[in-house]
N, C-alpha and C positions, 0 to 999 in steps of 0.2 A: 532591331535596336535592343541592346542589351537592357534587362531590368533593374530597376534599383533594389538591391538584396542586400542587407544589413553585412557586416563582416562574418568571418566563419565563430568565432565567438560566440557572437550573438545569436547565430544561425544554429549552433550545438544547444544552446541555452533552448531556444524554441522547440527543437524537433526531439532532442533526445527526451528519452523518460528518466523522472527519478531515478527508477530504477527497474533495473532487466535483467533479463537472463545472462549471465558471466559469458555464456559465447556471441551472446549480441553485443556486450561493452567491448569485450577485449579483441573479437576478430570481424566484427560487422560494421558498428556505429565509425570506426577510424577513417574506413573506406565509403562509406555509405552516406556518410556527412558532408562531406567534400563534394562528393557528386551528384547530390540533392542542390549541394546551391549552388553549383556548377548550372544544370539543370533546369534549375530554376531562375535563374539570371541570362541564359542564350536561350534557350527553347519553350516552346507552347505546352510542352509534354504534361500531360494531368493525370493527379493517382490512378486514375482507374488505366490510361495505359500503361502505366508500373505494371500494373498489377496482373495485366493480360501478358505483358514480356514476362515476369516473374512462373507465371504458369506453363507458356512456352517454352521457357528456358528449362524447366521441372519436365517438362514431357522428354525435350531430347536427352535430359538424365536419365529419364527412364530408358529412352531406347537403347543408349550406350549398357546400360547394366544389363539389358535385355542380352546382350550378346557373348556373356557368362564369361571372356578371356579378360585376362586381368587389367591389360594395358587400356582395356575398353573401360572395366570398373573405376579405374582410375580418372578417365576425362568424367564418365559419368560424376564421381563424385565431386568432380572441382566445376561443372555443370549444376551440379544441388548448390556449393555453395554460393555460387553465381544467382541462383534463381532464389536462394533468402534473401541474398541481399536485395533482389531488386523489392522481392518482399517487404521489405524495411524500408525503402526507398518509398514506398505509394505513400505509409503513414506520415514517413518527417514532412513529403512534399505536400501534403492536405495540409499539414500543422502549420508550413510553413507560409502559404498563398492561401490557407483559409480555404479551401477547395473541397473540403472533404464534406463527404455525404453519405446517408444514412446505407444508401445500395449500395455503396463504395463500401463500406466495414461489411456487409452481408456477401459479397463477390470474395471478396479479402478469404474471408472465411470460408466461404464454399470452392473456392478454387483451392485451399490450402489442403483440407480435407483430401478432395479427387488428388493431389498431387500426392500427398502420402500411399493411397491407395492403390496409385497407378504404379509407384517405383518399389513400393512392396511388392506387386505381383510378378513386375520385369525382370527385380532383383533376385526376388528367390526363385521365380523359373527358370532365369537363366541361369542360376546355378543347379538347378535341378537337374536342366536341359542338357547340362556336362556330365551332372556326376550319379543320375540317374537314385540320386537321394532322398526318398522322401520326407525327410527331417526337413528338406526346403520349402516344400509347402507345407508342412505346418508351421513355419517359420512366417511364412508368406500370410498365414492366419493370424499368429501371436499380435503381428508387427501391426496390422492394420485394427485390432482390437483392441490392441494398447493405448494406440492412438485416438482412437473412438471413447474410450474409457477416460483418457486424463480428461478431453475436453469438455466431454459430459460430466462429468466429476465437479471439472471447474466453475461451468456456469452453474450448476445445482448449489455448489458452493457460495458461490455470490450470490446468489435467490436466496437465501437460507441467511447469510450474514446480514442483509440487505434488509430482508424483514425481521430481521431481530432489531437494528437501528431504528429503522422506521416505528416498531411498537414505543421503543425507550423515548426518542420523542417526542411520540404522543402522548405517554406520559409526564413528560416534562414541560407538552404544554399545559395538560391537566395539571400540571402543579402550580404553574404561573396563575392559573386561573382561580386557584385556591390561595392568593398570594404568595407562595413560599416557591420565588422567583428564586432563579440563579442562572445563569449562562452553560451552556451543555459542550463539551467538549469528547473526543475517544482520544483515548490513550494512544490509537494505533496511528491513529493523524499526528498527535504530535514527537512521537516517537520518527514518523515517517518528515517530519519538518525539522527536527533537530536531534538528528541519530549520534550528536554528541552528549546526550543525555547519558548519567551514569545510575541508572537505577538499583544497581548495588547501594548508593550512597543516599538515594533519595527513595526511601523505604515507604515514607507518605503517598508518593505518585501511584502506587499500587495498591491502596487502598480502597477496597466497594465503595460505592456513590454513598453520601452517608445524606441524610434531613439537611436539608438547608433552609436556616429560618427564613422567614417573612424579609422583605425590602424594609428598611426603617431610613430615616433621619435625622442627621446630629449636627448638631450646632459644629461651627466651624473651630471655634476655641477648644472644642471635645476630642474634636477630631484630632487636632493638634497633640491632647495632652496624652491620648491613649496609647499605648503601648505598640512596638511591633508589630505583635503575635497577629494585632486587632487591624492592621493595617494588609488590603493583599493586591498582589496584583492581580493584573488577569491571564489566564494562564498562555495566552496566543502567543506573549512577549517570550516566555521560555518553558520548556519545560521543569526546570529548576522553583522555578516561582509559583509555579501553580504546586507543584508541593510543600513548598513552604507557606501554602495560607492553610491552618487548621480551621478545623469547625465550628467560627466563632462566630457569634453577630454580633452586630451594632451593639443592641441594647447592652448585655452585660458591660461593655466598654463604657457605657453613659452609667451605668450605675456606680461603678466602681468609682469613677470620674467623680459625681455628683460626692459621694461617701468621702471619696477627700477632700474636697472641697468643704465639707461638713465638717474637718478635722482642724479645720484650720488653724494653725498657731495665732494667737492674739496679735502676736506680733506682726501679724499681716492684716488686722483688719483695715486698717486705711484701707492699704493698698487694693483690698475689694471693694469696700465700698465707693472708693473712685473707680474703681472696673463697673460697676452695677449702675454709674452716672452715664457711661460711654451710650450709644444705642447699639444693639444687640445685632451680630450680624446675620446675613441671612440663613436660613437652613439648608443644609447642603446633603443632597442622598447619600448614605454610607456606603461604597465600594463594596462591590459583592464577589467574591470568588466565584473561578467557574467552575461549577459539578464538573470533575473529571471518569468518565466511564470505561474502566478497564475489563472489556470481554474476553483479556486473555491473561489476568491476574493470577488462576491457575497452574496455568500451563510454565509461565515463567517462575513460578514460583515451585515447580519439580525441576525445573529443568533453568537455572540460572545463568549459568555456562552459555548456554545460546542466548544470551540476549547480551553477552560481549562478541561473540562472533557473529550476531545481527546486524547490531550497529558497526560493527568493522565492515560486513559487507557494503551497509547502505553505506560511509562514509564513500563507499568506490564505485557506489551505483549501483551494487549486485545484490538481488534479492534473494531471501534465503532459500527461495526454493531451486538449490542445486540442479537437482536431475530434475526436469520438466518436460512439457512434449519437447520442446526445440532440441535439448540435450538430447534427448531418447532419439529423436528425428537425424541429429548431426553425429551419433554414436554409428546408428545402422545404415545412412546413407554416406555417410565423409568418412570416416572412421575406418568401419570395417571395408569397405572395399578399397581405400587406400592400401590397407597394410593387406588384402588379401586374406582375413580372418572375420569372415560373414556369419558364421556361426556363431564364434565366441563374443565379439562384441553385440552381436543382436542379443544374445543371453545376457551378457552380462549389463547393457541399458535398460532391458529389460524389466531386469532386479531391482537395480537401482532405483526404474520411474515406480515400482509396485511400492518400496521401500517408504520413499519419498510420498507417495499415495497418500498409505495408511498412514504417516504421518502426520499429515493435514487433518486427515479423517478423524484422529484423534485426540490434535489440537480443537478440531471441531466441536466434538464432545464435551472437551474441558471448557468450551466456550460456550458453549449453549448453560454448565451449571452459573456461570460467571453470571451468564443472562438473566437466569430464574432470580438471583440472587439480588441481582438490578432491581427487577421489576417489585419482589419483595420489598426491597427496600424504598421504594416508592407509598408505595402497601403504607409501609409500615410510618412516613413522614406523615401522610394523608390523615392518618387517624387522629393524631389531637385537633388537626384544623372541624375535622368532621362532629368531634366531639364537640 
């Protein structure tokens, strides 16, 4: 009996990611969506045997490339594209039925690995095994190191970002606990929730974490009379908002308030001394902006141009990192053996994912000063409270 599965809508909405890799939006998720909830609505089938058909399908790629004539390369490669797909297929149908488990992402993982490895070796033997080239095997090296490199690269990458957050939060509970409370926000989250942000135009959102006073509260009439600037939102509503609250608290709002009231023309006095007969209303907490923390202010800030061709990607799903393993993986397994040019596209993905690397590696760098500069500036809020 067929399952009840939400429409395909709603079923894209579930299983796809923000955002992917440009060959996963544009030539995987169209076909792989549809037959996830296909899938998932007539059969029992569970991630984990995605994921074992995905690695089988990858082996008979390999073996077709194993046999170095062209027209073999050819099924081989439409075999590779076959076996990501079902690749992509384990994740949406976990996401979709809630099915997914921890050894499920660890299989995932370790069969994708063996699978590169294996069609590397097939790949370039079997062109070796024709053209008696040894450029193949060391091709047959590059490709499988390459591969081992992005992915080791990546997770060290996430460990490294990961505990950079984690310290900034613990400092930011240590701040609450010193009262000088404010709500913690990154940049990259809300950048990634509303990629229609124009940070050309909102020059504030890129600004270091700065002190944020004490929690205070103000009369409800204060609140009223105070300005704007003194009013903020929080910034989860947009990212426009949370740059438009400066670094203001409560109190200066209440004194200034108080100081004209103090001013008052004669001509008003009635009119307050019947306000001062009213009874007073309650006190009401002052709206606190949220610490926005940019650990990549830097980086965007040499390089501005990318952060319109970022947010143009996310608008379509695709994330900036162009050449990545999958690119590097569908250049030298689909690519080159389609067109019969195993050399030159293995070179030239190659270059590309190295390119693309150091990239990161260097956005890194400009993130780790962003970090130091964070945490200073925690430093630097803590000290009158300490005084």
């Amino acid at each position: 009996m067929p399952r009840d599965i939400p429409p395909l809508a709603e079923v894209r909405r579930i299983t796809e990611k923000k955002r992917d890799a440009w060959w996963t939006v544009m030539l995987v998720d169209p076909v792989a969506t549809p037959l996830v909830r296909w899938i998932a609505k007539y059969t029992r089938a569970t991630p984990n045997q995605l994921t074992w058909g995905a690695f089988l399908v990858g082996l008979g790629s390999a073996a077709c490339f194993a046999q170095g004539d062209w027209r073999w390369l050819l099924l081989g490669a439409v075999l590779y594209h076959v076996s990501f797909i079902f690749d992509c297929m384990d994740g949406k149908l976990a996401r979709l039925t809630g099915t997914g488990s921890v050894f499920g992402a660890w299989l995932d993982f370790v069969f994708d690995r063996i699978r590169v490895l294996v069609c590397s070796v097939a790949l370039m033997g079997g062109q070796y095994a024709r053209t008696d080239d040894v450029l193949y095997l060391w091709l047959a090296l590059a490709v499988a190191s390459l591969d081992a490199l992005r992915y080791i690269d990546s997770l060290e990458i996430f460990k490294i970002r990961h505990g950079m957050r984690k310290q900034i939060k613990a400092r930011m509970r240590a701040a609450r606990k010193a009262e000088n409370q404010a709500e913690l926000a990154f940049m990259e989250d809300l950048l990634r929730e509303n990629p229609e942000a124009d940070l050309e135009t909102d020059r504030d959102t890129v600004a270091p974490l700065e002190p944020v006073a004490p929690l205070e509260t103000a009369p409800a009439a204060s609140a009223m009379e105070a300005t704007p600037a003194t009013s903020v939102t929080p910034a989860a509503s947009s990212l426009e908002t949370t740059s438009a609250a400066p670094a203001t608290s409560a109190a200066p709002a209440l004194s200034a308030t108080s100081a004209l009231d103090g001013a008052s023309a004669p001509g008003t006095a009635a009119a307050t001394g019947a306000a001062t007969d009213a009874p007073a209303p309650a006190p009401a907490p002052a709206r606190r902006r949220t610490a926005v923390v940019d650990l990549h202010q830097e980086f965007r800030r040499r390089f501005p141009w990318w952060v319109r061709c970022r947010n143009f990607l996310l608008r379509h799903r695709i994330r900036a990192h162009l050449i990545s393993g999958i690119e590097f993986q569908m250049g030298v397994f689909i690519i080159g053996p389609a067109v019969d040019a195993v050399v030159a596209t293995t070179v030239v993905s190659g270059v590309l994912l190295l390119i693309f690397e150091l990239a990161i590696i260097y956005k890194l760098l400009l993130s780790t000063r962003d970090f130091t500069r964070t945490i200073n500036s925690f430093e630097t809020a803590a000290a009158p409270v300490n005084s």
